[in-house]
C-alpha beads as a LAMMPS data file, in Angstrom:
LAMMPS data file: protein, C-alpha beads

193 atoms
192 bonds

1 atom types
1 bond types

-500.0 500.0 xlo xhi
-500.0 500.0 ylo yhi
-500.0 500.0 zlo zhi

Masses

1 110.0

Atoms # bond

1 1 1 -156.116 235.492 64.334
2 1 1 -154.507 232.654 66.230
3 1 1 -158.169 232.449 67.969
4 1 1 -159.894 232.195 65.222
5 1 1 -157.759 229.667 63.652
6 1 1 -158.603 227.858 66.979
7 1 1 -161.859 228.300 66.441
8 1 1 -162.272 227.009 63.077
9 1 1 -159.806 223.997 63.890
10 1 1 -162.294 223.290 66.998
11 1 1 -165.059 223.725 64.231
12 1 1 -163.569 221.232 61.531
13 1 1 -162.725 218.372 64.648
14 1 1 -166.183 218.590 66.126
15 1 1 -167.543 218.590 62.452
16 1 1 -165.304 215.355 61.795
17 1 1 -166.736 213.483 65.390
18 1 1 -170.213 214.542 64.161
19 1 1 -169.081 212.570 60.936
20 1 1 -167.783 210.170 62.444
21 1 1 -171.129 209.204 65.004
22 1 1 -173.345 209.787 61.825
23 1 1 -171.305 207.113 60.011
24 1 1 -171.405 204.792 62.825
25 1 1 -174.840 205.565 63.010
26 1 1 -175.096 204.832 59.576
27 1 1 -172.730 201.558 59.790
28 1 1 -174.821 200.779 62.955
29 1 1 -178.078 200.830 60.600
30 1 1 -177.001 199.108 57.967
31 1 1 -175.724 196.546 60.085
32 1 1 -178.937 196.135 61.793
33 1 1 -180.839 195.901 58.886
34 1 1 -178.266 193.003 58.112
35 1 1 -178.666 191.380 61.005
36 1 1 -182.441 191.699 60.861
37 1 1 -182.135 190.252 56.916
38 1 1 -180.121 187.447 58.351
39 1 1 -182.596 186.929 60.782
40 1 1 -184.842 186.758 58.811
41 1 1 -182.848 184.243 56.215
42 1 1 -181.756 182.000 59.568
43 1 1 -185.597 181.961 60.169
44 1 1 -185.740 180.533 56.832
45 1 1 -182.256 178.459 56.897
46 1 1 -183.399 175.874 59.862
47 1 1 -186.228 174.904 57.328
48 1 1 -184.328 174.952 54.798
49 1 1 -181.708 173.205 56.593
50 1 1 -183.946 170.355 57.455
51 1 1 -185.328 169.709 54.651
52 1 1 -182.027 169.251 53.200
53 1 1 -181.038 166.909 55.653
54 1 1 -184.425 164.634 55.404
55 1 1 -183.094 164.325 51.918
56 1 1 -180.062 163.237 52.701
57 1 1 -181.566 160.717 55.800
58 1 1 -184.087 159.426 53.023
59 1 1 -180.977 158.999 50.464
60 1 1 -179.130 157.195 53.154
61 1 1 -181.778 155.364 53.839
62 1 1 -182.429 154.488 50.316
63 1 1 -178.880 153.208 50.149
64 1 1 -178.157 151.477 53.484
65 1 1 -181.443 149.371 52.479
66 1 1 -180.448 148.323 49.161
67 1 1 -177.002 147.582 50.688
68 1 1 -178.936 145.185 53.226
69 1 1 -180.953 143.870 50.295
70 1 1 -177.655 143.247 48.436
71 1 1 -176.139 141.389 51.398
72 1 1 -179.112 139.064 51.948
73 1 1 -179.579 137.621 48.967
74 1 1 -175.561 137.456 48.480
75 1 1 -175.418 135.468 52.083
76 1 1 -178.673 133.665 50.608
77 1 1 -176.897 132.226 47.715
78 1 1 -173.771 131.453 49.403
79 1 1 -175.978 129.279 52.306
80 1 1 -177.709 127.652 48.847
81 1 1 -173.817 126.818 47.411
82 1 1 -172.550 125.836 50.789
83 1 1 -176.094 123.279 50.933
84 1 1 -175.580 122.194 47.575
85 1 1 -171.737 121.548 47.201
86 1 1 -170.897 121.347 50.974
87 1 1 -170.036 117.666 50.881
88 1 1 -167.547 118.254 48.073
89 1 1 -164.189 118.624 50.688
90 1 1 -165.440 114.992 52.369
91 1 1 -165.992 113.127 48.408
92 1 1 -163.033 114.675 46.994
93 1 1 -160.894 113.121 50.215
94 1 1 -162.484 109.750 50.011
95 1 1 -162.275 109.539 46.440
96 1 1 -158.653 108.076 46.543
97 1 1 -159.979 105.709 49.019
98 1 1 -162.783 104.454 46.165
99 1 1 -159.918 103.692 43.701
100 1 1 -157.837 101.365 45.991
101 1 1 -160.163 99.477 46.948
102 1 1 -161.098 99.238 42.856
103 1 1 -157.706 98.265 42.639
104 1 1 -158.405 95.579 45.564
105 1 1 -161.000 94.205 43.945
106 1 1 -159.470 93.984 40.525
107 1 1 -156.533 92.289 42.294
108 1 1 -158.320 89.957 44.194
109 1 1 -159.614 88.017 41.648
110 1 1 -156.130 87.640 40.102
111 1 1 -154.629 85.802 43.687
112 1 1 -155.979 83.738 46.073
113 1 1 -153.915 84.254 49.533
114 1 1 -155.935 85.448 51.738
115 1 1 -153.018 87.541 53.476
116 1 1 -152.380 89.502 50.303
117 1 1 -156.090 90.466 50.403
118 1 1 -155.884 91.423 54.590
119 1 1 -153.131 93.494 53.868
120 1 1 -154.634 95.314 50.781
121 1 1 -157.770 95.958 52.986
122 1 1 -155.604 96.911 56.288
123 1 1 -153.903 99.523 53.850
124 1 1 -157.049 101.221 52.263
125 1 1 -158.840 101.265 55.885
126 1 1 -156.160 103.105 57.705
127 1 1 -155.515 105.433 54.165
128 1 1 -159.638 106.105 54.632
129 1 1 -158.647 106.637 58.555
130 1 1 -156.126 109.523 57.546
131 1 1 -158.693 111.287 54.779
132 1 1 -161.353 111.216 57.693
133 1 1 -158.712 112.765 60.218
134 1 1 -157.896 115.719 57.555
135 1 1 -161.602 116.367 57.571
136 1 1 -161.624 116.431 61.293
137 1 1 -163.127 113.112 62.316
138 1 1 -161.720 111.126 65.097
139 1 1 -162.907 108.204 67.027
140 1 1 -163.960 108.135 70.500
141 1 1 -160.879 106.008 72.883
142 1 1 -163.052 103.717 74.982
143 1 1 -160.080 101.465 75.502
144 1 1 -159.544 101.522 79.518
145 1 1 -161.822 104.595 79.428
146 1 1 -164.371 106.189 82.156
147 1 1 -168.043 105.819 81.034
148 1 1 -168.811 109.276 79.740
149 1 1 -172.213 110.007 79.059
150 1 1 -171.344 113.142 76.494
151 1 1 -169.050 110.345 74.394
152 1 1 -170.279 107.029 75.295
153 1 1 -173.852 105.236 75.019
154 1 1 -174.207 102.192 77.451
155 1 1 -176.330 99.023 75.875
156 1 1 -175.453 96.710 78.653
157 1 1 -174.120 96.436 82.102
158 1 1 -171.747 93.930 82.876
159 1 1 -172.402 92.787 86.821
160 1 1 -169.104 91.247 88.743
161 1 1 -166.795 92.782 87.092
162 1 1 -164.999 94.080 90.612
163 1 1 -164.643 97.551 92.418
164 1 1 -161.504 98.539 89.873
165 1 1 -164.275 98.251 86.623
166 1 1 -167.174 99.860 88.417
167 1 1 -168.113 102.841 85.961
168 1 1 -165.349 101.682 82.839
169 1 1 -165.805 100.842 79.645
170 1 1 -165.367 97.128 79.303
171 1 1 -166.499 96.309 75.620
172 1 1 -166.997 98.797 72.498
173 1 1 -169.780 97.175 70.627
174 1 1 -169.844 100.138 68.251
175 1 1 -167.387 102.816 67.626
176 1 1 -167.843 105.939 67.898
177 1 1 -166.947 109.740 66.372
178 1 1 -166.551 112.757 66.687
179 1 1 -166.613 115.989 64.079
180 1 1 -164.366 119.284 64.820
181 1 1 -164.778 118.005 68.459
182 1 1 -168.791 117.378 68.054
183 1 1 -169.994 114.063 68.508
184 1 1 -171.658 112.321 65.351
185 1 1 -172.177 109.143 66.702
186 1 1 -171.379 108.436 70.234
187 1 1 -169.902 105.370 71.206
188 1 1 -171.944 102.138 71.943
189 1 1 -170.426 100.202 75.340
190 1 1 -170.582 97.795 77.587
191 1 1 -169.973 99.132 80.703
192 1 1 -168.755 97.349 84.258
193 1 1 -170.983 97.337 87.301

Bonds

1 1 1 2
2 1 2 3
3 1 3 4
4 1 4 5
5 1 5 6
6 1 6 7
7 1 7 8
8 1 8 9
9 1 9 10
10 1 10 11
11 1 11 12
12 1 12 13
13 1 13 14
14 1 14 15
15 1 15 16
16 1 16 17
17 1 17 18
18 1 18 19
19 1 19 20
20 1 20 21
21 1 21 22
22 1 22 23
23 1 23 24
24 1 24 25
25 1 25 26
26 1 26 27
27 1 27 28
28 1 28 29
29 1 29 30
30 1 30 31
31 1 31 32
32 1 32 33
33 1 33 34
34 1 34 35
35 1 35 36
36 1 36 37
37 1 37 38
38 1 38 39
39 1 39 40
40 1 40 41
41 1 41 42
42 1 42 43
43 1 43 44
44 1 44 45
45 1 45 46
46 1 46 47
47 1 47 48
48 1 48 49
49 1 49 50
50 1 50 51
51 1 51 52
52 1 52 53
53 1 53 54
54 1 54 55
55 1 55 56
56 1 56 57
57 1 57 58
58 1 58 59
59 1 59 60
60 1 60 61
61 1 61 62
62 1 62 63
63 1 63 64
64 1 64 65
65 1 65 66
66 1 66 67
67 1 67 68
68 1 68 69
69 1 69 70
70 1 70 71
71 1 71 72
72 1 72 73
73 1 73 74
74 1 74 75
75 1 75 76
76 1 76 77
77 1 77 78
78 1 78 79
79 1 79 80
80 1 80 81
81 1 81 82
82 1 82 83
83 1 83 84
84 1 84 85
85 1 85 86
86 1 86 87
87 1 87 88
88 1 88 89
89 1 89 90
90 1 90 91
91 1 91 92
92 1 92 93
93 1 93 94
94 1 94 95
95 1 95 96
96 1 96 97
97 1 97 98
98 1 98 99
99 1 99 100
100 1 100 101
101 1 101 102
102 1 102 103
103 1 103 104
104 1 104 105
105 1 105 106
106 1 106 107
107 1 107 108
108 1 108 109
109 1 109 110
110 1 110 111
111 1 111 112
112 1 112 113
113 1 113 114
114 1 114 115
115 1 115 116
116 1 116 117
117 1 117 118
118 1 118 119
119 1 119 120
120 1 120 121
121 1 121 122
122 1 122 123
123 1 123 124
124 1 124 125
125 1 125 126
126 1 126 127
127 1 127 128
128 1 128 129
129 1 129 130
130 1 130 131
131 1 131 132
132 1 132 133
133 1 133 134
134 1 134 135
135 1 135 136
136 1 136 137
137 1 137 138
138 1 138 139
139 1 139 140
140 1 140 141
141 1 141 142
142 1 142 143
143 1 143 144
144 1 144 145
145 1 145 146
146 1 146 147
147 1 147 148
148 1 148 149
149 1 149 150
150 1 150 151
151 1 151 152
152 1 152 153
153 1 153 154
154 1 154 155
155 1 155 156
156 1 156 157
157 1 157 158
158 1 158 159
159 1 159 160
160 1 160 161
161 1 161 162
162 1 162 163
163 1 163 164
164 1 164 165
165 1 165 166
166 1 166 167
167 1 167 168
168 1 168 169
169 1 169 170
170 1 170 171
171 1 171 172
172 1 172 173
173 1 173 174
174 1 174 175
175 1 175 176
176 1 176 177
177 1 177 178
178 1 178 179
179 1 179 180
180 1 180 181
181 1 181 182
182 1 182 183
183 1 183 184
184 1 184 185
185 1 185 186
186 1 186 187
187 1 187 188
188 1 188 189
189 1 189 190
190 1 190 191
191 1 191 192
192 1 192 193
């Protein structure tokens, strides 16, 4: 009997591999036939897939170009602004210049010394001086100064002048400016020969 229950437990284990291959087998199958459906599907998914993301190119697109659009006509305006009311910093300095020398005037009818009325002017010039500075004009030194082509402009040459003037400025006939280090109007001179 004890061979025979051998037998049949031999029986029942190579019954339970055979199981066991057939439902690999079976697993194996069905996870071929996946693999072949996701095939299939991936076949599909890169055109699917790019389609989807030429929509989303042509909505970035869309947006990126109405951004642009947005920013040019915003930088447009702004250029149109700074054209129209650029000068507005350099009147609302010199304004306070304007009313002294209103108040000059007024007052200068009322006396008649002459050093009353230098003083009055001496005051508003160097006031309009100090407005012009905070805007970030500044004259051009020639006093004692090297001829400089970039600052200076010569209208005459002054002969006989001696070795220790050769190239200086001898005479400002005009002065000159500068803007934010930019020269506006450069300097006229006489220079030494």
């Amino acid at each position: 009997m004890k061979e025979e229950e051998k037998n049949n437990l031999e029986e029942e284990d190579t019954l339970k591999e055979e199981e066991t291959v057939e439902s690999e087998g079976m697993e194996n199958s069905e996870n071929q036939e996946e693999s072949e459906n996701s095939e299939n599907s991936e076949e599909k998914d890169p055109l699917e897939a790019a389609l989807e993301e030429i929509g989303q190119l042509k909505t970035q697109i869309l947006y990126k170009t109405a951004e642009f659009d947005n920013y040019r006509k915003r930088t447009l305006k702004e250029k149109a602004e700074l054209i129209l009311n650029g000068g507005e910093k350099a009147v609302t300095a010199i304004l306070p210049v304007i009313d002294d020398m209103e108040r000059a005037m007024e007052n200068g009818e009322k006396t008649e010394d002459p050093a009353v009325l230098r003083e009055g002017m001496e005051l508003i010039y160097h006031k309009f001086m100090k407005a012009l500075e905070g805007l970030g004009v500044k004259k051009i030194e020639t006093e004692d100064a090297d001829f400089n082509t970039d600052l200076h402009e010569a209208v005459a040459m002054v002969p006989g002048m001696g070795d220790d003037k050769k190239g200086k400025v001898i005479d400002c006939l005009q002065t000159g400016y500068q803007l934010n280090e930019k020269v506006i109007r450069h300097a006229k001179v006489a220079v030494g020969q």
